[in-house]
VOGU-3710 file (C-alpha; in Angstrom, 3 decimals, decimal comma):
1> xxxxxxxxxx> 61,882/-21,988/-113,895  60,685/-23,061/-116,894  62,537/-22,537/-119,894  61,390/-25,271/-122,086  60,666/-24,555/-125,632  57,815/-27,350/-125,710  55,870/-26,062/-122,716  54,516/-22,890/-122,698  56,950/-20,672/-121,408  56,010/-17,022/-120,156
11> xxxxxxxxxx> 58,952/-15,805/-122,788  57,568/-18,190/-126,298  57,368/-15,654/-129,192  54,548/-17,196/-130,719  52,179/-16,763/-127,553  49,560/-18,484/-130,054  47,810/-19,138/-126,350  46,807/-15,658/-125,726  44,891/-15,621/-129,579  42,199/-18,102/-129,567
21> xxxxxxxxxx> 38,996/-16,929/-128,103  36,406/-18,171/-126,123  36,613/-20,970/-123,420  38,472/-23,039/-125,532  41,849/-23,150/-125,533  43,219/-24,951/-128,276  46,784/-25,927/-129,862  47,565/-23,935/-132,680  47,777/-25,287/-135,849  48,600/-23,680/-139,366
31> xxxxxxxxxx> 45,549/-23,228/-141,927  42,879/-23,388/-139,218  39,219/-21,424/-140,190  39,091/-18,035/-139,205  36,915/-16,415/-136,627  37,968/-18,873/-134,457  34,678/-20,823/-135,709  36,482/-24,331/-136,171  39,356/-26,124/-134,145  41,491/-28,538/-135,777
41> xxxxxxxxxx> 41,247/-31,823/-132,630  45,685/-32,662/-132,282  44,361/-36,105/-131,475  42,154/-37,344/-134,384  43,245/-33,901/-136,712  39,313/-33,838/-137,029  37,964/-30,257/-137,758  35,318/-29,426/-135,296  32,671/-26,783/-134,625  34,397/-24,958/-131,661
51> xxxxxxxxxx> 30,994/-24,460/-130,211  30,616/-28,398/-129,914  33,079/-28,547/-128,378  32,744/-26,643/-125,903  29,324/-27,693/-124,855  31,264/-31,093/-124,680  33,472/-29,516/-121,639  36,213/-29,026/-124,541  36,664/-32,657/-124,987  36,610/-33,730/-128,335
61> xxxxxxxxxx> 33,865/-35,568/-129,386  35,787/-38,089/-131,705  38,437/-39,223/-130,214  37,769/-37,725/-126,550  40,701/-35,663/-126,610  40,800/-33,202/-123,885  41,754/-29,257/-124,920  42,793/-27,011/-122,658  39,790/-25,405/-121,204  38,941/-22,133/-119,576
71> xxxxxxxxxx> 39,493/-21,672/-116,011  36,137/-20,048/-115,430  34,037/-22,399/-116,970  36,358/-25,409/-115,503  34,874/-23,576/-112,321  31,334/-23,321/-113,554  31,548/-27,262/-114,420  32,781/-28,195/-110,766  31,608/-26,054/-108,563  27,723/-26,189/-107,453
81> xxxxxxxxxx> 25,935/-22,842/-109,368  25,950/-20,130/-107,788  27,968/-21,403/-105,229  31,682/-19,774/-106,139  32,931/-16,597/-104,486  35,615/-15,768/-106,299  38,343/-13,730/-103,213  41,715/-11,760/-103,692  41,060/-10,586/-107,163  42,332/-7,212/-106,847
91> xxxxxxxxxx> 45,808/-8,660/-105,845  47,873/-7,447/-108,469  51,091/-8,004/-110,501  54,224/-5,203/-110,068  57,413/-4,996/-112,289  60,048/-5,787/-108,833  63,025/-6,273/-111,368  62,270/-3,998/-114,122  62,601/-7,032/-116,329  62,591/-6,358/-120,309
101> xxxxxxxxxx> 62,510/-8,746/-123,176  60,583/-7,994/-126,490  59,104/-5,509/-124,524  58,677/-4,510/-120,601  57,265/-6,462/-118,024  55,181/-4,112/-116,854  53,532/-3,279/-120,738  53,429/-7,030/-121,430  51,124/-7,561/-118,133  48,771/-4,217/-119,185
111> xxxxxxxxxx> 48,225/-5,705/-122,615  47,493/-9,553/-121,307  45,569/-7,626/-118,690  43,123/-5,238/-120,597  42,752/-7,732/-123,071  41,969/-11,098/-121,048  40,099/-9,164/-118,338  42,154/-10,892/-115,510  44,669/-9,864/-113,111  46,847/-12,817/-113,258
121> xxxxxxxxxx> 47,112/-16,452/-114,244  45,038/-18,005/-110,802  41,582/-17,973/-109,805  40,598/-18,453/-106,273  37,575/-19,160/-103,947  35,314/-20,562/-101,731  32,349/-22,926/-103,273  30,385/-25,883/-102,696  31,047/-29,508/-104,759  28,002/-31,637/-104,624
131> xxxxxxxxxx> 26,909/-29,764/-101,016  30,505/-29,708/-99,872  32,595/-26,559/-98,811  35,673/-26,131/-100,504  38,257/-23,590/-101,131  38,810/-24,232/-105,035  41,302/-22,390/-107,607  42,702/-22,718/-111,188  45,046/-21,559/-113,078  44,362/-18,995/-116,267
141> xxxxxxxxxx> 46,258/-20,839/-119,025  46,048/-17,816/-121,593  47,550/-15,629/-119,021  51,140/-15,818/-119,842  51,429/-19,577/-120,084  49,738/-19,794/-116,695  53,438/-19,067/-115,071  53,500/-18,968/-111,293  55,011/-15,645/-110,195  54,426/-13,604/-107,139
151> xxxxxxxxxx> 51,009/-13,023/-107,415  49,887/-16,654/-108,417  52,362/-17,951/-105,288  50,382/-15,649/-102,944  46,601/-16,186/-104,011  47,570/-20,217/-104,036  49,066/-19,625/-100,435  45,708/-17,336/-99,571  43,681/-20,455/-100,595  45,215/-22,649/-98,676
161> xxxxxxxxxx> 45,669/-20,385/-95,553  41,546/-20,539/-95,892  41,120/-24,299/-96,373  43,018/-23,835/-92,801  41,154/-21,412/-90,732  37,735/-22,957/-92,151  38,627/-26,449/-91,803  37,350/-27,052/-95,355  39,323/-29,048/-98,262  41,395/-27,488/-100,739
171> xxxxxxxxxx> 41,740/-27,723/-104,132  44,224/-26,472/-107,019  44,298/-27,447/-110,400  46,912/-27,075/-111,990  47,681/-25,889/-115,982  51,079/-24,125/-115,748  54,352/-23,786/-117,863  56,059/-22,924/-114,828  57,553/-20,025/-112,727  57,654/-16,711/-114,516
181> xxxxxxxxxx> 61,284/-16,251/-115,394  60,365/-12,051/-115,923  59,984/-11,665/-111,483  63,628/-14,302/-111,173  63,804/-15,277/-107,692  60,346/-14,114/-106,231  58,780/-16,626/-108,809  60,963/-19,109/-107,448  60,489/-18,283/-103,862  56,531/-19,271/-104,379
191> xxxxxxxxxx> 57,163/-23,145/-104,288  58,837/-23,066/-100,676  56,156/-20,710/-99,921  52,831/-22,386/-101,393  54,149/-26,169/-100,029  54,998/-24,456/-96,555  51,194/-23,755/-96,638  50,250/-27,053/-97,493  52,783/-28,499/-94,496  50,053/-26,390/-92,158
201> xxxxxxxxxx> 47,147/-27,188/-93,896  47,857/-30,865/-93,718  49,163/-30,991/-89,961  47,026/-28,355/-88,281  43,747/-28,730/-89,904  43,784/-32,296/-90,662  41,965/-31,304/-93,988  42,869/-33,017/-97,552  44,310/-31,538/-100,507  43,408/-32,825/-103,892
211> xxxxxxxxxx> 45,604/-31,684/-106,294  44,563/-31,770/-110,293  46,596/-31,942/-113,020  45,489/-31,030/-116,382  47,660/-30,373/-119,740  50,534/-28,746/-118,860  50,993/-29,149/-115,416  55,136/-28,200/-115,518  58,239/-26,301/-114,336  58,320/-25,115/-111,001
221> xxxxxxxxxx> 54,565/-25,467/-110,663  55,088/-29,759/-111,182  57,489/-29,521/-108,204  55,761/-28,050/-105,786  52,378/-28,333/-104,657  50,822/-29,931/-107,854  52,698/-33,028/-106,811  51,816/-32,890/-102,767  48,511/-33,816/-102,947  46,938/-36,112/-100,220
231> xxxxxxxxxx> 45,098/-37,452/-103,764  46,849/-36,394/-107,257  44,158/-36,819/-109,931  44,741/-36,002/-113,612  43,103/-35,274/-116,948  43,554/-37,999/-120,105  46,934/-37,632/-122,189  48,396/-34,011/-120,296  52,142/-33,617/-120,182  53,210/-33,327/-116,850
241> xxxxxxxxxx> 56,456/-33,232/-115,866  59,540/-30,398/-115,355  61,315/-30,029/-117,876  59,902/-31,229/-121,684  61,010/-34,086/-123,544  62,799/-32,781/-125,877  65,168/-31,130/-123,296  65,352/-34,146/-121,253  66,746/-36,074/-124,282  69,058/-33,441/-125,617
251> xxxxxxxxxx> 70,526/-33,821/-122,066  70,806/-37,426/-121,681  71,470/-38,154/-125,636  68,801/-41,098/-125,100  65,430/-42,120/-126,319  63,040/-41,972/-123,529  60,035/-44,516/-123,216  56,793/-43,723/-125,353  54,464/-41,509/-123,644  57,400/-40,275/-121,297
261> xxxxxxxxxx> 55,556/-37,326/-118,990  51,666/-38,025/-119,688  49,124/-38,750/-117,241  49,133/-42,151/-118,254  52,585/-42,939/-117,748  52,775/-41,446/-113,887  49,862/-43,522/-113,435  52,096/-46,431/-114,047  54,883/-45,145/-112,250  52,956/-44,408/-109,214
271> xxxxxxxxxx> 53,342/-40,603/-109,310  49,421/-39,881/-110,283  46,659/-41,690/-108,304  43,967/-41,834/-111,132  42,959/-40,277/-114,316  39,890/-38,474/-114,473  38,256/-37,837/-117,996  36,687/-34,225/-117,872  33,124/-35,164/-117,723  33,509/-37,383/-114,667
281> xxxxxxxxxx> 35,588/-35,243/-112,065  32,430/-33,292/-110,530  31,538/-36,689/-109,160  34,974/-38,562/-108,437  35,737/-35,137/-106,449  32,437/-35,433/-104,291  33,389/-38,932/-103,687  36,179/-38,046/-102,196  35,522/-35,462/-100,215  32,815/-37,158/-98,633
291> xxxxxxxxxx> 35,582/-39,992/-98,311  38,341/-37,863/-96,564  36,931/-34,998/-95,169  37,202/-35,555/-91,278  33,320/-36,729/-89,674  33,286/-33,402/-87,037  33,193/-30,867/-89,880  30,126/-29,482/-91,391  31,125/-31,225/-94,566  30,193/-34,702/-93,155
//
């Protein structure tokens, strides 16, 4: 459970993520434009025209930073058009320990509800990449942090119980601050029960998983099935890790190594298998799918 103050915890006060509009998702910063017509780029400090931004697949187009972006338009980038079918969206969040912090549980998921127009932090599916079937799901960043609780744990394990009876691929990519501390132990319970899934996936099908990590990939999300891909990929510069720096080194009382917990350092360290800038994962993904996906299926 994630409880870090520098990843985006269900519980932050600020939730500054659930304010900026659009399929941007940007880090907030004090004295930005209003209207949400500029972004201030936490890489360069560059202000940009959000709109540029975003028709640069919310990559900045100074210093190539990478924003968080959108699930559904993540979707619309990867997917073939028209090829998503978007399943299990009227599973639906309850209140199972009447949990109250600021406010109830139960109110807090109305208002994130009615106002982002989701049902939870995951989006699911079946779709094509470059010709090839695939069950395919992100996570909803602006929902609550993108914390894993029941819900998310079941439509992840509803993907990959798919991927299994089609004999197709899966695919989750991951932008999480963790397990949703508000549903306790049935949060928790979703990282036995999502990599149980995967187990099945992996040794009855014979299909791949390619997990993606993109900024933050954390918490209880990071140790489960965002780290069990057959291929980990993962965006430029995203933290990724459990618990955040700043906790680790309160712990320990010692300086950790620059760029402790990016992409770049698990690359070195063996933990990620490539980084992907944003622009280029359409293709690296058919590549490997073409790549992995057994010869006897239709994908071949």
């Amino acid at each position: 459970m994630s409880n870090d103050p520098e990843s985006p915890s269900s519980d932050a006060p600020a939730r500054w993520f659930e304010q900026v509009p659009g399929p941007l998702v940007a880090e907030p910063r004090q004295g930005s434009a209003p209207d949400g017509l500029w972004v201030r780029c936490p890489g360069c400090q560059t202000i940009l025209f959000r709109q540029v931004v975003n028709e640069n697949l919310g990559v900045c187009t100074n210093c190539s930073y990478h924003h968080r972006w959108e699930s559904l338009a993540r979707l619309n980038h990867l997917c073939d058009e028209g090829s998503f079918v978007r399943h299990d969206a009227d599973v639906l969040p309850t209140d199972p320990l009447g949990f109250v912090d600021g406010k109830p549980y139960s109110q807090r998921l109305t208002a994130t509800q009615n106002r982002l127009g989701e049902p939870d932090a995951y989006v699911a599916g079946s779709a094509t990449i470059l010709g090839l079937p695939v069950e395919i799901g992100t996570f909803h960043f602006a929902f609550m942090g993108g914390s894993m609780g029941s819900v998310v744990g079941e439509l992840v394990t509803r993907q990959i119980e798919r991927a299994l009876e089609k004999r197709v691929p899966c695919i989750i990519i991951s932008a999480s601050g963790g397990a949703r501390m508000q549903e306790g132990i049935f949060s928790l319970m979703q990282m036995a029960k999502t990599s149980a899934a995967l187990a099945r996936l992996r040794d009855e099908a014979k299909m791949p998983y390619i997990s993606i990590l993109t900024d933050p990939t954390t918490g209880g999300v990071a140790a489960s099935f965002a780290m069990l891909g057959d291929v980990i990929l993962a965006e430029p510069n995203a933290l990724i890790g459990f618990a955040g720096p700043r906790v680790i080194r309160e712990t320990i009382r010692q300086e950790l190594p620059a760029g402790f917990q990016t992409s770049e350092y698990l690359l070195e360290h063996g933990l990620v298998d490539q980084i992907v800038p944003r622009a280029q994962l359409r293709e690296t993904l058919g590549k490997l799918l073409r790549v992995l996906t057994p010869p006897t299926t239709p994908a071949a």
